[in-house]
Structure formats: C-alpha cells, structure tokens
PDB file of N, CA, C and O in Angstrom:
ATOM      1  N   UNK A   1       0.852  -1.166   0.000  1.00  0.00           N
ATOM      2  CA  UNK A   1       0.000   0.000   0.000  1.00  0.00           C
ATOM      3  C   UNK A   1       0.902   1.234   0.000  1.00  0.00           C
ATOM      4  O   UNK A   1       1.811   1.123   0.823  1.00  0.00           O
ATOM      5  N   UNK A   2       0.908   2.207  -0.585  1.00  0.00           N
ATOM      6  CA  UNK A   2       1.409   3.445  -1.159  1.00  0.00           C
ATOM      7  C   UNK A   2       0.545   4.816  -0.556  1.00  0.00           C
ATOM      8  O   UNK A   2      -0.682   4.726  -0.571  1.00  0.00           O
ATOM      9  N   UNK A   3       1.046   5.829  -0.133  1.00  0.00           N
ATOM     10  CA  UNK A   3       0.229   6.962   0.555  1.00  0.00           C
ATOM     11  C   UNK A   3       0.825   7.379  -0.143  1.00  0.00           C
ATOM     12  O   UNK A   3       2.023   7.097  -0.146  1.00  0.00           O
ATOM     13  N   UNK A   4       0.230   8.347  -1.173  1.00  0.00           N
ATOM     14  CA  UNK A   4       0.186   9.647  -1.817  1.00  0.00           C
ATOM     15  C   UNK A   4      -0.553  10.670  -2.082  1.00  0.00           C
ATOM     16  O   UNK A   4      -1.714  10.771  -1.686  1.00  0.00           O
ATOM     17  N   UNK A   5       0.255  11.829  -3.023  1.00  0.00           N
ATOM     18  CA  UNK A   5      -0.684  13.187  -3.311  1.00  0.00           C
ATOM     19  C   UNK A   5      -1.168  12.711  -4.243  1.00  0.00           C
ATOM     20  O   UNK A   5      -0.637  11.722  -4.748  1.00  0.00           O
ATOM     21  N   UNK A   6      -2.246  13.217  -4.733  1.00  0.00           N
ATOM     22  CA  UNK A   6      -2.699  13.169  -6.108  1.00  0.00           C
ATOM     23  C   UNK A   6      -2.519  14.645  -6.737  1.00  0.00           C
ATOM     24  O   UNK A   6      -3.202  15.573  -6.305  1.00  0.00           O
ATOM     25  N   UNK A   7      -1.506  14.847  -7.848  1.00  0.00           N
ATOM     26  CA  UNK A   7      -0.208  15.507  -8.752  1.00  0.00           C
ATOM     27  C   UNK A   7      -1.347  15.879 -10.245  1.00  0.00           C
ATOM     28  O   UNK A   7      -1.118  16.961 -10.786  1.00  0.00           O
ATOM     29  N   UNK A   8      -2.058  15.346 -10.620  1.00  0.00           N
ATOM     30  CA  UNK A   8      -2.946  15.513 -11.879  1.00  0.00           C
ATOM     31  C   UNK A   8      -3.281  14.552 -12.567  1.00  0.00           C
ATOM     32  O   UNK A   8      -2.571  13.546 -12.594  1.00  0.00           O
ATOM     33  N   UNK A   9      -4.458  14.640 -13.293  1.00  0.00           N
ATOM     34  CA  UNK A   9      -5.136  14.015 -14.224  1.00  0.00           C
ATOM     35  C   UNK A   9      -4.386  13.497 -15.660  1.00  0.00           C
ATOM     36  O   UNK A   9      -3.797  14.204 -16.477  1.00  0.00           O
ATOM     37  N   UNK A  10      -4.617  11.929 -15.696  1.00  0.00           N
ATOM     38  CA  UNK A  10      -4.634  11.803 -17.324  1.00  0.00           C
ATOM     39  C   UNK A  10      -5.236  11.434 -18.197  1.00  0.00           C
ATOM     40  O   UNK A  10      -5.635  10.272 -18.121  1.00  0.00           O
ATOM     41  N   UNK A  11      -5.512  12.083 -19.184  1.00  0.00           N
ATOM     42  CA  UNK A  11      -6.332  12.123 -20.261  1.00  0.00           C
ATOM     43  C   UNK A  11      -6.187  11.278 -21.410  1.00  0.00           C
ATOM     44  O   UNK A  11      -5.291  11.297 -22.253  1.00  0.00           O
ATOM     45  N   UNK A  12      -7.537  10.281 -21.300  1.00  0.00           N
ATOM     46  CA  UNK A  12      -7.116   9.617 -22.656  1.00  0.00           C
ATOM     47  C   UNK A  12      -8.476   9.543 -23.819  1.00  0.00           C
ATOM     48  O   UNK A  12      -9.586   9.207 -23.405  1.00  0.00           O
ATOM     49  N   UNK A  13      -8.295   9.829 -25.021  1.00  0.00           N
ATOM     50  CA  UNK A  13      -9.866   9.583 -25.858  1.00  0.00           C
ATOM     51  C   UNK A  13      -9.754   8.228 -25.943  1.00  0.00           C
ATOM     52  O   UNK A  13     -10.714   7.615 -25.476  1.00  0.00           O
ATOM     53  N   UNK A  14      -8.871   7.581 -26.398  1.00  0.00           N
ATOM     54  CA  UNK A  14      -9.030   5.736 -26.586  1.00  0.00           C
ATOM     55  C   UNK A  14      -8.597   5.204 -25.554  1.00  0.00           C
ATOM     56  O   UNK A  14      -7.640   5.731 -24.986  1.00  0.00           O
ATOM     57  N   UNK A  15      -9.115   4.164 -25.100  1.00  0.00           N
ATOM     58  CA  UNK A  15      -8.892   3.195 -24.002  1.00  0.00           C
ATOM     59  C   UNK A  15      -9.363   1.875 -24.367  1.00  0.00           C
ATOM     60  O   UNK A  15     -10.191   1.813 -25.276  1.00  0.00           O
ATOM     61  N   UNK A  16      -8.934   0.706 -23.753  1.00  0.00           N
ATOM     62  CA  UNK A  16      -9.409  -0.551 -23.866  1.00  0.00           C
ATOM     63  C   UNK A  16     -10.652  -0.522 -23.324  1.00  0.00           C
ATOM     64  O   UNK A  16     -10.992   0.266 -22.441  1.00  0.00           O
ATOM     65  N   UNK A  17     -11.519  -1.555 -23.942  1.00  0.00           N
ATOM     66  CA  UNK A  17     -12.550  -1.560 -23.186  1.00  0.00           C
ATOM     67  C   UNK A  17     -12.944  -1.581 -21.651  1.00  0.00           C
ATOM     68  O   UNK A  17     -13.823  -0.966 -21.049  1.00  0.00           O
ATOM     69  N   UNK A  18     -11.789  -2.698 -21.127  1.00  0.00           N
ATOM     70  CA  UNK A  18     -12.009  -2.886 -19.376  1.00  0.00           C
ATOM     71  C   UNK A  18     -11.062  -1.463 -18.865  1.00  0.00           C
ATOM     72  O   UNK A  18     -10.249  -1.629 -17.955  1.00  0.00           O
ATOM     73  N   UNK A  19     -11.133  -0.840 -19.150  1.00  0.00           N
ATOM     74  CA  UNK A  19     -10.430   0.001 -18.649  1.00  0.00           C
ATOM     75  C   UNK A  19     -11.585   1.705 -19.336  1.00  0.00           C
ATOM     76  O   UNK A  19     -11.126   2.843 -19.434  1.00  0.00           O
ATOM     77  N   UNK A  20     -12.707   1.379 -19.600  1.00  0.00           N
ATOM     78  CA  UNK A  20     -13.384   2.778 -19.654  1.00  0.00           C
ATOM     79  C   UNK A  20     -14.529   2.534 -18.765  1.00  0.00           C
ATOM     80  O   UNK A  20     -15.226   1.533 -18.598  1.00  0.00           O
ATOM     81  N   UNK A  21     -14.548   4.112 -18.055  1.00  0.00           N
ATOM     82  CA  UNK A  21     -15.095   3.902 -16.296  1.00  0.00           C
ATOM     83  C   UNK A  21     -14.418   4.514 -15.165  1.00  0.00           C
ATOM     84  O   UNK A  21     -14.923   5.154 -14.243  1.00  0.00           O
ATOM     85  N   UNK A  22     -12.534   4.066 -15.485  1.00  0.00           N
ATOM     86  CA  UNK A  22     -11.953   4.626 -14.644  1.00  0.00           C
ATOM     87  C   UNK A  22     -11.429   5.830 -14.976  1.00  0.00           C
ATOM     88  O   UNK A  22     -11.169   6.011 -16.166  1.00  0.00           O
ATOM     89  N   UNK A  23     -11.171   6.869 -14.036  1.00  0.00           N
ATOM     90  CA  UNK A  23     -10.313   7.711 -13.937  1.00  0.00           C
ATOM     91  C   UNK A  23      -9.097   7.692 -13.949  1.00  0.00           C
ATOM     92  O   UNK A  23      -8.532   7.056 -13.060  1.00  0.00           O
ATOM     93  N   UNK A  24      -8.211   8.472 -15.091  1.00  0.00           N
ATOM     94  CA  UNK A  24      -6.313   7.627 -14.500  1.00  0.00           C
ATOM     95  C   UNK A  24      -6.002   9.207 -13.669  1.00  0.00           C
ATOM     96  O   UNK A  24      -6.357  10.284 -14.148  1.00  0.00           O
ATOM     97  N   UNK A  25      -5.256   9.049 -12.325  1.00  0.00           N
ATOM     98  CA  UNK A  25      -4.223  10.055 -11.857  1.00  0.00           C
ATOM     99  C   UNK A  25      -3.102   9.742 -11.814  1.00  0.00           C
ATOM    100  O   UNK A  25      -2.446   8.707 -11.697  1.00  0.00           O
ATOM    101  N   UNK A  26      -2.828  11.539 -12.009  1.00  0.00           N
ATOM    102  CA  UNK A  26      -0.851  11.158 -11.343  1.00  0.00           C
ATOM    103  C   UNK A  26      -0.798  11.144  -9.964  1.00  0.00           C
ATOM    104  O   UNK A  26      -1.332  12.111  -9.420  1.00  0.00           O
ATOM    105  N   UNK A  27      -0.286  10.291  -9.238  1.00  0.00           N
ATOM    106  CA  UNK A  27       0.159  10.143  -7.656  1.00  0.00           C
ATOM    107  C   UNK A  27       1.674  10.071  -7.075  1.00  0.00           C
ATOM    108  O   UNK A  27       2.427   9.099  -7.122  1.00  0.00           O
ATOM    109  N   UNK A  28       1.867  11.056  -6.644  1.00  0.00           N
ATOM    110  CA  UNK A  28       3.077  11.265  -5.733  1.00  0.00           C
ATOM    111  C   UNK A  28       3.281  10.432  -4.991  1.00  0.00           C
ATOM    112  O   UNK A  28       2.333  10.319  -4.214  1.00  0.00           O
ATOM    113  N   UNK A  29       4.419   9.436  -4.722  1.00  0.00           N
ATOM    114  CA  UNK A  29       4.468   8.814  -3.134  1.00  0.00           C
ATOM    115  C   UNK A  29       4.580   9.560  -2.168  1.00  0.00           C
ATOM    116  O   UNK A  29       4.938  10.708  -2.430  1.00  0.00           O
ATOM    117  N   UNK A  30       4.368   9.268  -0.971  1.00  0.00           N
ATOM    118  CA  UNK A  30       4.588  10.404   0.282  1.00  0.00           C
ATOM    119  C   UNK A  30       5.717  10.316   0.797  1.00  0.00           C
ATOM    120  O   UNK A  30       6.391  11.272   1.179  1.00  0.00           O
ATOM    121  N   UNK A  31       6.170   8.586   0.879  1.00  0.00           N
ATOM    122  CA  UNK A  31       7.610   8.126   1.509  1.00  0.00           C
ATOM    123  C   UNK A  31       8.443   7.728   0.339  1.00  0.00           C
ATOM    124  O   UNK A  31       7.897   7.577  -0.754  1.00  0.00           O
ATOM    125  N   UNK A  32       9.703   7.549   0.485  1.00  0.00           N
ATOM    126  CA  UNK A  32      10.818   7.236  -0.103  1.00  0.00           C
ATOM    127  C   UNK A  32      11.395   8.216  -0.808  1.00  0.00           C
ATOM    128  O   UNK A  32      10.795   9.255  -1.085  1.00  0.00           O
ATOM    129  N   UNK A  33      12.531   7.986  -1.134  1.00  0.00           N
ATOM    130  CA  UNK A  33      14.198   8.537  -1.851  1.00  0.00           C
ATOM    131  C   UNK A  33      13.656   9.090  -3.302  1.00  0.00           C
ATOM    132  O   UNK A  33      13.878  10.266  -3.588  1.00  0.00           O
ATOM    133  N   UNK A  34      13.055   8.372  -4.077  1.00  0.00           N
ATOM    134  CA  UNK A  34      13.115   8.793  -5.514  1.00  0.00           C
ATOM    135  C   UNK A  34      11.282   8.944  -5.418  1.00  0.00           C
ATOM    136  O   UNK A  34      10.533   8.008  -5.138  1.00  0.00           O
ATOM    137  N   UNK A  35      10.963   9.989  -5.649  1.00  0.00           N
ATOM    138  CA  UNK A  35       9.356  10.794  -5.815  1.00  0.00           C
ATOM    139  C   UNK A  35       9.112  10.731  -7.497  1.00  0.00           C
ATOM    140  O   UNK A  35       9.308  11.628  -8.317  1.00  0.00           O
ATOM    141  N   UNK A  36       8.653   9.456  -7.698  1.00  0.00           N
ATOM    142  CA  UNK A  36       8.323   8.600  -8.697  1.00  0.00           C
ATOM    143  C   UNK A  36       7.147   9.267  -8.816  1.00  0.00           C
ATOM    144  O   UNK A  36       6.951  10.015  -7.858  1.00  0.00           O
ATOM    145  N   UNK A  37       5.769   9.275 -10.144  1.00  0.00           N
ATOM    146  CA  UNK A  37       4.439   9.703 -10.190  1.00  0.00           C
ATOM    147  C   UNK A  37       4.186   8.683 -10.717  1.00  0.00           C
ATOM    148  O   UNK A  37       4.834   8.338 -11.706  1.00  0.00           O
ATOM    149  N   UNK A  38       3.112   7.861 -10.181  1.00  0.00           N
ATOM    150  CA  UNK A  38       2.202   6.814 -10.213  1.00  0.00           C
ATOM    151  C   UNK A  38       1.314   7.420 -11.210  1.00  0.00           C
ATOM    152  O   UNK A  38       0.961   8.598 -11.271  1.00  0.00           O
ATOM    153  N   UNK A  39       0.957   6.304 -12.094  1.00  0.00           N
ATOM    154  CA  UNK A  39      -0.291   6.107 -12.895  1.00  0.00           C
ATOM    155  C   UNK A  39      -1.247   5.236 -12.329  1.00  0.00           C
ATOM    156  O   UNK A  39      -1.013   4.031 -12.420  1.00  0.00           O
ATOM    157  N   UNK A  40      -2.721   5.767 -11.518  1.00  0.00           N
ATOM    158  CA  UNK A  40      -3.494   5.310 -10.917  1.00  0.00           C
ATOM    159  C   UNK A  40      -4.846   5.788 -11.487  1.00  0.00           C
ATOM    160  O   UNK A  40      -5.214   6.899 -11.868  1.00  0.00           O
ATOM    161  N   UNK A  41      -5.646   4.246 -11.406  1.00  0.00           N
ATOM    162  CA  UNK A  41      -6.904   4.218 -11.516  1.00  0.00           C
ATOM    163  C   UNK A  41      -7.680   4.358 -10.449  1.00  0.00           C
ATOM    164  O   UNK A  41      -7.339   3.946  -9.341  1.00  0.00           O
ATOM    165  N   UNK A  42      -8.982   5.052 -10.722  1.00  0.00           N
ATOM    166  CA  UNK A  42      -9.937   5.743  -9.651  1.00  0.00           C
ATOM    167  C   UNK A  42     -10.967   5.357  -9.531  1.00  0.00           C
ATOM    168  O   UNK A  42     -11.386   5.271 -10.686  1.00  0.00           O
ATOM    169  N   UNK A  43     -11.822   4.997  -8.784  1.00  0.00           N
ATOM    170  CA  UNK A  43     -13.447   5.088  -9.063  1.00  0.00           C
ATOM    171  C   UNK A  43     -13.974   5.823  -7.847  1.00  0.00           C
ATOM    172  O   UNK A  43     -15.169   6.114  -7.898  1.00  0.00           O
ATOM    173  N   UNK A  44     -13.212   6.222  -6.623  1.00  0.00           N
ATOM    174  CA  UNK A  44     -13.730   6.991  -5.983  1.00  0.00           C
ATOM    175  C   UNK A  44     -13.972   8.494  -6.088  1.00  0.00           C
ATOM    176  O   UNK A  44     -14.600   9.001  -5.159  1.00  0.00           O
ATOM    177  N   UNK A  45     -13.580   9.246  -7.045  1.00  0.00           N
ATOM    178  CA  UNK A  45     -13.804  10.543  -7.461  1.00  0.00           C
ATOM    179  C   UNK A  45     -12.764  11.097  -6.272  1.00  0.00           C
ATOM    180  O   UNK A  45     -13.054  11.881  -5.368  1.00  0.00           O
ATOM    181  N   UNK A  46     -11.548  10.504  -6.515  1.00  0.00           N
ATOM    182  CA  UNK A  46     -10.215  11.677  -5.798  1.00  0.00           C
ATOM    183  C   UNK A  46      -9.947  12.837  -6.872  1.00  0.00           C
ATOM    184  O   UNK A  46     -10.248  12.761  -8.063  1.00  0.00           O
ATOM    185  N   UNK A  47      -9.286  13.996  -6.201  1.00  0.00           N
ATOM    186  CA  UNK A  47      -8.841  14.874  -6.743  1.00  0.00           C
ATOM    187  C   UNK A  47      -7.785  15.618  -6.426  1.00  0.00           C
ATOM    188  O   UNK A  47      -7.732  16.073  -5.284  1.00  0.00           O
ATOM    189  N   UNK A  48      -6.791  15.879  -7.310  1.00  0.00           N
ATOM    190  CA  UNK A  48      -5.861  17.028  -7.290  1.00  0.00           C
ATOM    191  C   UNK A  48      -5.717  17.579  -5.990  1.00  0.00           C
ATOM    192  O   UNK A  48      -6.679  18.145  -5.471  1.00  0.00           O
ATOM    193  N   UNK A  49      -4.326  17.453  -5.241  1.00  0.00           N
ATOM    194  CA  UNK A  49      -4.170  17.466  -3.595  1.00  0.00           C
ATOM    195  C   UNK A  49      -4.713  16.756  -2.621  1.00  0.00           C
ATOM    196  O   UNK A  49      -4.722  17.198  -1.471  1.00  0.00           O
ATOM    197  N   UNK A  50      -5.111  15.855  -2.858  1.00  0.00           N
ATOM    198  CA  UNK A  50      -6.308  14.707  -1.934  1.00  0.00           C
ATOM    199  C   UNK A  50      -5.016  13.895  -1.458  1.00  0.00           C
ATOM    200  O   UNK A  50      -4.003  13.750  -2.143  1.00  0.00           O
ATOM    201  N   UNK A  51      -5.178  13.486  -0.413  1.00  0.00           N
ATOM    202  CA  UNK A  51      -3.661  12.134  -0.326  1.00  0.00           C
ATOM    203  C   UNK A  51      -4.709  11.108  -0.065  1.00  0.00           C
ATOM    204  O   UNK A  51      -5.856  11.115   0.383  1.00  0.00           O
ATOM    205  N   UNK A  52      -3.623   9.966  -0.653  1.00  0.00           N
ATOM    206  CA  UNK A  52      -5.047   9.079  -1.219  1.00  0.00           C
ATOM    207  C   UNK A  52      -3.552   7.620  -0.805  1.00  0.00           C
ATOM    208  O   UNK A  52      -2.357   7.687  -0.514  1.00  0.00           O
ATOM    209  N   UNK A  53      -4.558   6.476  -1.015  1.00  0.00           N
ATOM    210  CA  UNK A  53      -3.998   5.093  -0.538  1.00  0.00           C
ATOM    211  C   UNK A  53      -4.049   4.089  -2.029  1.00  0.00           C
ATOM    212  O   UNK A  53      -4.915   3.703  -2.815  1.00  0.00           O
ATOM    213  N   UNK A  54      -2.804   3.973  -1.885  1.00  0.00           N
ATOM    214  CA  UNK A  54      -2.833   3.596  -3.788  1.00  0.00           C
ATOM    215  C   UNK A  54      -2.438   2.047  -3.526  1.00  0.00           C
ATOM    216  O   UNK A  54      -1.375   1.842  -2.940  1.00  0.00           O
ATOM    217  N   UNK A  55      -3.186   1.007  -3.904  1.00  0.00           N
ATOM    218  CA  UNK A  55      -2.440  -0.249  -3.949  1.00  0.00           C
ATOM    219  C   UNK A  55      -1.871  -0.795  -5.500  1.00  0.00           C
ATOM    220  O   UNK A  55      -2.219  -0.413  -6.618  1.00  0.00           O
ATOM    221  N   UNK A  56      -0.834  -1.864  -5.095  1.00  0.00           N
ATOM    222  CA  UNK A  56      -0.155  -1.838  -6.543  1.00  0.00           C
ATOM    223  C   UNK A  56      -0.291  -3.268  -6.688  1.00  0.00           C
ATOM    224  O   UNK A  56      -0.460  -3.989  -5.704  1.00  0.00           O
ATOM    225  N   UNK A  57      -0.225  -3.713  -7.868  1.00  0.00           N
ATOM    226  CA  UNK A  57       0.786  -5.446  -8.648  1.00  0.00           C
ATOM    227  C   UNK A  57      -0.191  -6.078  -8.570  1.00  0.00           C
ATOM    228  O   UNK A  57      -1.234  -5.469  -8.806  1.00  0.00           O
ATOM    229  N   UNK A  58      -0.265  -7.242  -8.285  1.00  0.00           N
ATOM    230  CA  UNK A  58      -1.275  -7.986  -8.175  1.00  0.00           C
ATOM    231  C   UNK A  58      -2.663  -8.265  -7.179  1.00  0.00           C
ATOM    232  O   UNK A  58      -3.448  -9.213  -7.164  1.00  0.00           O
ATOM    233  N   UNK A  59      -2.606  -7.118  -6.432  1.00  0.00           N
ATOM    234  CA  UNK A  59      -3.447  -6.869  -5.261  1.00  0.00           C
ATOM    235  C   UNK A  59      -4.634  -5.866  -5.854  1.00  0.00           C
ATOM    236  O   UNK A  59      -5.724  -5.769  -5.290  1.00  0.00           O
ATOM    237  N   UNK A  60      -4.338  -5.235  -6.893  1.00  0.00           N
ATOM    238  CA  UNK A  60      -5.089  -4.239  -7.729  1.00  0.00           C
ATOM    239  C   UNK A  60      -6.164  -5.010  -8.236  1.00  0.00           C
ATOM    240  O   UNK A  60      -7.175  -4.315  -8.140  1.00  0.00           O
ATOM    241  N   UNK A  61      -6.506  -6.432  -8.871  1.00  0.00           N
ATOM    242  CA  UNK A  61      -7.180  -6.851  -9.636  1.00  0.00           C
ATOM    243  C   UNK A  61      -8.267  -7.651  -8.233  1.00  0.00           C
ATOM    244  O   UNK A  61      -9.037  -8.559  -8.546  1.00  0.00           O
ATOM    245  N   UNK A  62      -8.179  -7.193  -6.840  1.00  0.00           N
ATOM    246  CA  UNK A  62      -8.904  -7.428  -6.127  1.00  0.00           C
ATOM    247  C   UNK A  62      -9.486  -6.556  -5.718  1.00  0.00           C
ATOM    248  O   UNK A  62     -10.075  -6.870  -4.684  1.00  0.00           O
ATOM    249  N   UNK A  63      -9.690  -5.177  -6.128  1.00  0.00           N
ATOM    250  CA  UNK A  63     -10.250  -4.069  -6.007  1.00  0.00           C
ATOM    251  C   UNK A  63     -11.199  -3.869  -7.488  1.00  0.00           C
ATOM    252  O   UNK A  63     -12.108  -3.044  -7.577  1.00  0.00           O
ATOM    253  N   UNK A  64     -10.998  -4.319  -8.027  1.00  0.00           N
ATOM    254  CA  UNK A  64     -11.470  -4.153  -9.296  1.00  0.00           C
ATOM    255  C   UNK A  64     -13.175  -5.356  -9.412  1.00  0.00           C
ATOM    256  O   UNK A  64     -13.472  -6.456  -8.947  1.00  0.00           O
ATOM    257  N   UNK A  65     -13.817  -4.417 -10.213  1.00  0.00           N
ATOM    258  CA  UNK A  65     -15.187  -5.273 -10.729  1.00  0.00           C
ATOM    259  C   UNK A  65     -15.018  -6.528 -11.496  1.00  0.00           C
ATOM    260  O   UNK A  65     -15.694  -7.539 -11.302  1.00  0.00           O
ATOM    261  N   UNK A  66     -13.920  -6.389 -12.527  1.00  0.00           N
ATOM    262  CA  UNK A  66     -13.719  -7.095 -13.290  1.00  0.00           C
ATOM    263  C   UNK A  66     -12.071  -6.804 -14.311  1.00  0.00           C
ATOM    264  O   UNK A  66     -11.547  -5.791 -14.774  1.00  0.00           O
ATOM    265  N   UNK A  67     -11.760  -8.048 -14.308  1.00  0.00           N
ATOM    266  CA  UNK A  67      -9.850  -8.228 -14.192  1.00  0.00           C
ATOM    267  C   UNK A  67      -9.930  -6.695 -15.464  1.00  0.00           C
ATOM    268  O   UNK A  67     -10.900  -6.475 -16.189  1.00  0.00           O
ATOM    269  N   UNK A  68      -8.854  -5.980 -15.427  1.00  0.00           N
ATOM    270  CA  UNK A  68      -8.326  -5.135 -16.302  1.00  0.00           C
ATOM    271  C   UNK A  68      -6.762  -4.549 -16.288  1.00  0.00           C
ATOM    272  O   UNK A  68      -6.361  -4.113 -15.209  1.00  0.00           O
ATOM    273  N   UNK A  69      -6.017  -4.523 -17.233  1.00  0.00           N
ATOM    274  CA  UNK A  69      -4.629  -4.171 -17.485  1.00  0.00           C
ATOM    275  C   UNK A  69      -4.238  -3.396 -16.483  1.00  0.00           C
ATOM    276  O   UNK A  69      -3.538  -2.480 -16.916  1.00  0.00           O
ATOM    277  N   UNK A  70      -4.407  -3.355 -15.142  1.00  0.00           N
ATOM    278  CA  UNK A  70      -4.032  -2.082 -14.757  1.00  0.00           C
ATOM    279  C   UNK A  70      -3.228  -2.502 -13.111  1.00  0.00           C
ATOM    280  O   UNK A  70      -3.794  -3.362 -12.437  1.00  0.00           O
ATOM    281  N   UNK A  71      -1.898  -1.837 -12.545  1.00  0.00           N
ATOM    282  CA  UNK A  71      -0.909  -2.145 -11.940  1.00  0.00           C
ATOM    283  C   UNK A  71      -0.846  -1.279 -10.606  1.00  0.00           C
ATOM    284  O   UNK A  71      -0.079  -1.551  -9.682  1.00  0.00           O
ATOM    285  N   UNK A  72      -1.856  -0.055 -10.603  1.00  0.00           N
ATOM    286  CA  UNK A  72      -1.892   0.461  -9.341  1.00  0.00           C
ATOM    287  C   UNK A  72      -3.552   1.630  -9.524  1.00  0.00           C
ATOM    288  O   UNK A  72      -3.802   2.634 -10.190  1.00  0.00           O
ATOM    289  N   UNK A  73      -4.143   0.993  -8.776  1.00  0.00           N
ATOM    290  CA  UNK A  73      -5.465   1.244  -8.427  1.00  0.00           C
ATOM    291  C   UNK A  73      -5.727   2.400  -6.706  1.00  0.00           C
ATOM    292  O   UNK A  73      -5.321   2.032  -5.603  1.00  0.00           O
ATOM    293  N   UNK A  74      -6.432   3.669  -6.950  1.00  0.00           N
ATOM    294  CA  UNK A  74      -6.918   3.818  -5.794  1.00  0.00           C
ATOM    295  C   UNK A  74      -7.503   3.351  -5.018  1.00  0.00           C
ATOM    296  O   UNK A  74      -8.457   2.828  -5.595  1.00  0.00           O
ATOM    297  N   UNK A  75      -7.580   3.145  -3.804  1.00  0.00           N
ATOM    298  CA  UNK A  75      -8.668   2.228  -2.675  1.00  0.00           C
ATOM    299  C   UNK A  75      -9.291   3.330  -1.410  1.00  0.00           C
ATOM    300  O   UNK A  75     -10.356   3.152  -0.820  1.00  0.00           O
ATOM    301  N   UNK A  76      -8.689   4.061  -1.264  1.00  0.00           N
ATOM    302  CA  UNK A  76      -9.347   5.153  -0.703  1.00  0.00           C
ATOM    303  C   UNK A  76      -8.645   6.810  -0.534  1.00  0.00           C
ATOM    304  O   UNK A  76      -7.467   7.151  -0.636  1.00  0.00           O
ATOM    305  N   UNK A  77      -9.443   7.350  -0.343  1.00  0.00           N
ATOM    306  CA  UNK A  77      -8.669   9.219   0.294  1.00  0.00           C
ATOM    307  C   UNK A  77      -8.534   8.969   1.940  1.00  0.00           C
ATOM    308  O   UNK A  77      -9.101   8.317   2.817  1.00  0.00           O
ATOM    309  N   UNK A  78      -7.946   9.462   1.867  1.00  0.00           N
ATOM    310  CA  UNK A  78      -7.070   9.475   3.415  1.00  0.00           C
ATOM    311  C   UNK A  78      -8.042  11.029   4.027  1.00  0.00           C
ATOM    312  O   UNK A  78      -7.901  12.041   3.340  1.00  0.00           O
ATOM    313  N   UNK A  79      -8.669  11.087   4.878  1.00  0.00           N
ATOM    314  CA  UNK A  79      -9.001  12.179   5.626  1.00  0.00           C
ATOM    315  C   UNK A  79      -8.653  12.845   6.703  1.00  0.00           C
ATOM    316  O   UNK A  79      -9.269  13.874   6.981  1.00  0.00           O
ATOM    317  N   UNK A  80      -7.320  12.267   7.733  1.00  0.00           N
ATOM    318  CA  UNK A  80      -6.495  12.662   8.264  1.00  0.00           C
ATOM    319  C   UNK A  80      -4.824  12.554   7.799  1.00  0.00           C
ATOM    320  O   UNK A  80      -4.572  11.380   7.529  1.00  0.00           O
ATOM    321  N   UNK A  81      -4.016  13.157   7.687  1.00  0.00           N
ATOM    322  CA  UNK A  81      -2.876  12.906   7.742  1.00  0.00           C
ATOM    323  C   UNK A  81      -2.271  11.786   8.433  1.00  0.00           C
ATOM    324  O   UNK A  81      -2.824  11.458   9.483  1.00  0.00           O
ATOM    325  N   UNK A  82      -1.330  11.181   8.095  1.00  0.00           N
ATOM    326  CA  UNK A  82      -0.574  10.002   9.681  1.00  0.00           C
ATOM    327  C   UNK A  82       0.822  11.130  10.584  1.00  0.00           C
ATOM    328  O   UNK A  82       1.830  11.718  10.193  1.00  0.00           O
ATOM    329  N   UNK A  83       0.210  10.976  11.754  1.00  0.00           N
ATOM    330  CA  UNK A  83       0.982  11.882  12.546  1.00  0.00           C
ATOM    331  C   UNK A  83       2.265  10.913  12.587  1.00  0.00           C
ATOM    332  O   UNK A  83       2.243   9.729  12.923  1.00  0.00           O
ATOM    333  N   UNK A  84       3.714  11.867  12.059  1.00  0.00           N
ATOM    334  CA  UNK A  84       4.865  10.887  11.527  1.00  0.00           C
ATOM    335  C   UNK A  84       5.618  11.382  12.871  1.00  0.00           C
ATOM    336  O   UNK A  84       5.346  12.492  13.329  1.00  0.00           O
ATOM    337  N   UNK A  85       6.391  10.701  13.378  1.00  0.00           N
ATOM    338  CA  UNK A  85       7.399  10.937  14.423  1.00  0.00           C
ATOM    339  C   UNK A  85       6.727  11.495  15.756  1.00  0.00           C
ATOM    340  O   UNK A  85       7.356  12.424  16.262  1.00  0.00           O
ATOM    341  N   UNK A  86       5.623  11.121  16.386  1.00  0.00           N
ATOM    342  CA  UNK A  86       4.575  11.650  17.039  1.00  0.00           C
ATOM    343  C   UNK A  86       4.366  11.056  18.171  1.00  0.00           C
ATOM    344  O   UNK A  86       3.441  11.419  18.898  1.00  0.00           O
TER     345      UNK A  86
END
C-alpha cells in the first residue's frame, strides 16, 4: 500500500474496453528517496491534492469489478494525515 498526493489528471480519448469507467491520476508517493508519479486508476472521485492510498501489482485486480490491465489502483482518500514521528 502506497500513501500519496494526487499531482494531476490523465487524459485519454481511446482506451481498452475494461479500462473505460476509470479515472487515471498522477500520484506522488509520500515516503521514499526517488518521488516517482504513479499512474493510478480511480473510481472513488479523488482529486488534485487529496492524499489518497494507492495499492499496486497484483493486489489491484482485487479491487477491481472485473480483471483489467491495470498495476496500481486507488482504494481510498485518506481524511487525516498520519501523525509521523509523534
């Protein structure tokens, strides 16, 4: 599981079929060395500055309605911060 910002929207006119429905964002990690931007699918209607809980790999296609190409999925918005060193 991955805690990040959500960084912006991506836009696509063509998509595979199992894959129209979702929303794709860009997602910031919150932790680690190299601040990589995730390509994440949505169905909860996150947005732009939201920190949100991104799961990845093969754990993604258990969040999902039905199997689709996709490697890191949102699962929820975070509504408090995690108090770090606290």
């Amino acid at each position: 599981m991955i805690l990040g910002t959500v960084k912006g929207t991506v836009y696509s006119t063509r998509k595979m079929e199992q894959l129209v429905g979702y929303k794709f964002l860009l997602v910031e990690p919150m932790y680690g060395s190299k601040k990589e931007l995730i390509v994440a699918g949505d169905r909860l209607g996150a947005g732009i500055g939201e920190l949100v809980m991104v799961t990845t790999d093969e754990t993604v296609q258990h969040g999902l309605d039905a199997p689709a190409p996709m490697d890191a999925f949102i699962v929820g918005i975070v509504d408090q911060p995690p108090a770090i060193g606290k």
